[in-house]
N, C-alpha and C positions, 0 to 999 in steps of 0.2 A: 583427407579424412572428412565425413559427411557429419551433419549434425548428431544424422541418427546413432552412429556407431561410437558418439562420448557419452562416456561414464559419468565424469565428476570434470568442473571446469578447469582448464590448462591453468587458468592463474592462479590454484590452489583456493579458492573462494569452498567451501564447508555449507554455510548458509547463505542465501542470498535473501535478502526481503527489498519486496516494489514497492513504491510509494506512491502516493498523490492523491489527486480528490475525486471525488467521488464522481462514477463516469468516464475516466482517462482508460480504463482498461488491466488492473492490476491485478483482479484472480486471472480473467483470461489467459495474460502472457505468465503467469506465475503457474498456471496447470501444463503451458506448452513448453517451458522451461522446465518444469518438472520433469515433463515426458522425455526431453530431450534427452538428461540428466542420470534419468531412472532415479530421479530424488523423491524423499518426502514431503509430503505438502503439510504445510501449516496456511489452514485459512481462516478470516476473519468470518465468524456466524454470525451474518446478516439478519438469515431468514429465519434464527432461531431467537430473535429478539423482538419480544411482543411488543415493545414499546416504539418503533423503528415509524412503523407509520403512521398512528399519530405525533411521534415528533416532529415530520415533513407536511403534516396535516396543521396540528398546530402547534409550535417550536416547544413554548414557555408549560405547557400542561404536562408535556412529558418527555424534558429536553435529563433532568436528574434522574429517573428510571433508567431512561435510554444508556444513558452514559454510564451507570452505574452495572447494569448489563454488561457493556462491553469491558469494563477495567474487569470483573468479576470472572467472563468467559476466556479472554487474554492472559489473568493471572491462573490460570485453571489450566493452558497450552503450554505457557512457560515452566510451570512446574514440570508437567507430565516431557518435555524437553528435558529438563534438567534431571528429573527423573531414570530417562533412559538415555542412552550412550549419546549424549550428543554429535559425538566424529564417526558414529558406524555409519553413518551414509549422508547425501548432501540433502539439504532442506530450503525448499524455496514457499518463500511465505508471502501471504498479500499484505500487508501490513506492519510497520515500527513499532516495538510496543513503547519508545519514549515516545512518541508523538501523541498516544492516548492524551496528554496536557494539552494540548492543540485544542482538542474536540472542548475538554474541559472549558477550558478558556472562554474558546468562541461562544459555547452554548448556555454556561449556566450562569446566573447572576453571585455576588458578591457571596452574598450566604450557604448558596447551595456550591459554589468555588472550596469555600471554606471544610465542608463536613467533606467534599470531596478529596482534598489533601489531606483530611486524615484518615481515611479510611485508605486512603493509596499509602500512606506513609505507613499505618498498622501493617497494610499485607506485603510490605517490605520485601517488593517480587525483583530477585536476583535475576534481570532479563539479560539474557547472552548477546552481546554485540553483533552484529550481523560483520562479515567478510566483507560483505559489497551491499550497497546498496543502492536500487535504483529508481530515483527520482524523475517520473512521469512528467513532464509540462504539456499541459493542452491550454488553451484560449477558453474563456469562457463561453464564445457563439459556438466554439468547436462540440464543447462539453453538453452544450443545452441539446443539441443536434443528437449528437451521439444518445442521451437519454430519453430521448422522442422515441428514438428507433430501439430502445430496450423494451422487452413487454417485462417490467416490475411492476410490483402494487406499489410504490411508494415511489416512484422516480415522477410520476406525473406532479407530484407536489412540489417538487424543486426546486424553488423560485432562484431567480437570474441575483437576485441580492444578495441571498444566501450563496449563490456558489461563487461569488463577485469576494464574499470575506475570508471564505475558505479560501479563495485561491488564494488571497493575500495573504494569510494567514500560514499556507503552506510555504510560501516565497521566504515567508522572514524564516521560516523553521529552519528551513535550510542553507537558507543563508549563514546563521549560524552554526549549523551542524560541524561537528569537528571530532564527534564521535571514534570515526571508520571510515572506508573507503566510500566515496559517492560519486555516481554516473546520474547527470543530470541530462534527462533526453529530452527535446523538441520530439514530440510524438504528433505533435499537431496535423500533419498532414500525411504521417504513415500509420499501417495499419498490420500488426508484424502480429497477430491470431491470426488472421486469415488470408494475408500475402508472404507466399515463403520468401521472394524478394526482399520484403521489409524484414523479417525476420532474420533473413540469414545475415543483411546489412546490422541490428542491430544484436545477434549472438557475439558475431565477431569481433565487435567492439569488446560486449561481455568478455570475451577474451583475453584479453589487451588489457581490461582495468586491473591493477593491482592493489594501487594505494592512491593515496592523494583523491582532488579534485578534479573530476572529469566533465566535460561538456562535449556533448554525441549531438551532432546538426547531420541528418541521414540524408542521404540524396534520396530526393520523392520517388518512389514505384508509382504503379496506377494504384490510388486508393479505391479499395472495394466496399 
């Protein structure tokens, strides 16, 4: 059986959502895992967040907009999810919505942490556990590379610091994570959007994860 001709994944997986930081590749393989699927997509809106680059511009001016967008447009997805049949078809998402605290965390100071849990704690958003999820690791010289070669308005501001605490930042998340299922990839030197090689090396893992913790180390294809 080819990738093209499945439905829904063998391991019974419903929702899948990808994770990682920023630059690793998580809508990309989240629309070609869609396609494979014939799933829904849930995506994180980026480009519909005005605050987005001046926060990469400069953090502290509009690091509280920024984030407050995103918990707002998130708890806006999960409703509309909870809303309609969540098991009528599979859904593969770019993004965890408990990890939204991450961003929190990293970005805002003490005060602005503060009005933040509570305005997260009011909207008391019942987010549905993902089936599997799969946690992206790239290096950060991989990461900086990679967002060179992006034509975004906002990726040129990216400083190497910042994506130095994010990544760490994401390490402990999941280190902790205990959630749900987790595949944690070495994506560092494949590229599984635009090598069906990598791709099909890292579906069939997708396959394979059921429960527990996973670590996926993929034999390299030619990186494109």
């Amino acid at each position: 059986m080819t990738v093209s001709e499945l439905k829904k994944p063998v391991s019974g997986a419903r929702y899948i959502a990808i994770e990682g930081p920023i630059g690793v590749g998580k809508t990309a393989l989240a629309k070609r895992l869609a396609d494979s699927f014939s799933a829904d997509l849930v995506l994180e809106e980026f480009d519909e967040n005005p605050f987005l680059e001046r926060f990469y511009r400069d953090g502290r001016s509009a690091a509280l907009p920024a984030q407050m967008f995103f918990l707002f447009a998130r708890a806006r997805q999960i409703e509309n999810m909870r809303q309609s049949d969540l098991f009528s078809s599979v859904r593969i998402s770019d993004y965890l919505f408990t990890r939204d605290r991450l961003f929190a965390e990293l970005n805002l100071d003490s005060e602005e942490l503060k009005l933040y849990e509570q305005i997260a704690d009011n909207l008391a958003v019942d987010a549905p556990i993902p089936d599997l999820v799969i946690y992206l690791q790239v290096p950060v010289d991989a990461i900086m590379h990679r967002l060179a070669r992006r034509n975004s308005p906002y990726d040129r501001f990216v400083e190497r610091a910042y994506l130095e605490r994010l990544t760490d930042a994401y390490s402990r998340f999941f280190h902790n994570y205990d959630d749900g299922p987790l595949l944690i990839v070495n994506a560092s030197q494949i590229d599984p959007v635009n090598n069906e090689a990598d791709y099909q090396q890292l579906f069939q893992q997708i396959e394979r994860t059921s429960g527990g913790r996973h670590f996926f180390n993929p034999v390299t294809a030619a990186f494109a």
